[in-house]
C-alpha positions as CSV (number, residue, x, y, z in Angstrom):
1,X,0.0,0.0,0.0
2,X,2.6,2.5,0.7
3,X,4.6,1.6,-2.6
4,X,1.3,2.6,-4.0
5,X,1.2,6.0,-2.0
6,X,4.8,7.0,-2.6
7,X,4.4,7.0,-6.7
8,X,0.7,9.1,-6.5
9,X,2.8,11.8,-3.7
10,X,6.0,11.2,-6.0
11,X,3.3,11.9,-9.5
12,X,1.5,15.2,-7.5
13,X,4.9,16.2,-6.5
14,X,6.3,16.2,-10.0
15,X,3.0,17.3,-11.6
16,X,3.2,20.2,-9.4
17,X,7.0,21.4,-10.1
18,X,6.2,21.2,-14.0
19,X,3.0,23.3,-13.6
20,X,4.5,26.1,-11.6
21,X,5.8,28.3,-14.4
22,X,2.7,28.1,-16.2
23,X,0.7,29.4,-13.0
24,X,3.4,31.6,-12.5
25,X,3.2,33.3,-16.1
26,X,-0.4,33.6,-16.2
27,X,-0.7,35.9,-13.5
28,X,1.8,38.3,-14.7
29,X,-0.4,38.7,-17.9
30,X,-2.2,41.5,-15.9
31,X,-5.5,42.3,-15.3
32,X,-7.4,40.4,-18.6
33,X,-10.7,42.0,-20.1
34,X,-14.2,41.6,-18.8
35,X,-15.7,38.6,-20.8
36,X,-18.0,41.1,-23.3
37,X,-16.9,42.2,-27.2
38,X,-16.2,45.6,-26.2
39,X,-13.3,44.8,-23.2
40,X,-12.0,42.3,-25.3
41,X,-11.7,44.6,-28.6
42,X,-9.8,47.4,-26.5
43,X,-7.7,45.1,-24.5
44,X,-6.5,43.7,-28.5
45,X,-5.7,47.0,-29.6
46,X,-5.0,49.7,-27.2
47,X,-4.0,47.4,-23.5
48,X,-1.8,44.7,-25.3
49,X,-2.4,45.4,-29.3
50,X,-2.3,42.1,-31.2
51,X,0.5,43.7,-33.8
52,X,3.3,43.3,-31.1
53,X,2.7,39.8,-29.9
54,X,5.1,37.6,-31.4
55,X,4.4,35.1,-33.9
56,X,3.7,31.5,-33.3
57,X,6.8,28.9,-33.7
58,X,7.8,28.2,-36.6
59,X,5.5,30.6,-38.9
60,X,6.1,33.7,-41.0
61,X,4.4,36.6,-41.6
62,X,1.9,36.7,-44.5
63,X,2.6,33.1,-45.4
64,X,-0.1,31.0,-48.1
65,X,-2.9,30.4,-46.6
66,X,-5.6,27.4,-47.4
67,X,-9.2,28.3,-48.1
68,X,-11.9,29.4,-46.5
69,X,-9.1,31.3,-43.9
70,X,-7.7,33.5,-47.1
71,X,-4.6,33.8,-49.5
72,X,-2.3,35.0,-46.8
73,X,-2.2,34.5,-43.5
74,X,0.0,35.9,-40.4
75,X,-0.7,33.7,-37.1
76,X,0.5,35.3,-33.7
């Protein structure tokens, strides 16, 4: 039983020191917008505008694009 007991603790343990940066992270994002079109649209553009955020891994800006999304496409 205790064999059993020491890998779940060992498992939460490790589960726990692998989370901790993403908890950590998310709350330095700062105060997000109230959950209506309006907060959201002036948190994109004027709080943290969408131009400056960086670009997802591995794409480019205004790369082909696949239909119905458009010709080109810039994914941040």
């Amino acid at each position: 039983m205790y064999k059993g007991l020491r890998k779940m603790l060992t498992l939460i343990g490790l589960c726990a020191v692998l989370l901790l940066p993403t908890f950590l992270t998310a709350t330095d994002m700062g105060k997000m917008p109230a959950a209506d079109g309006q907060a959201l649209l002036d948190y994109i553009t004027k709080t943290a505008p969408y131009a400056k955020w960086d670009l997802m891994p591995g794409t480019a800006k205004m790369r082909q694009g696949k239909e119905p999304h458009g010709a080109l496409q810039t994914s941040m």
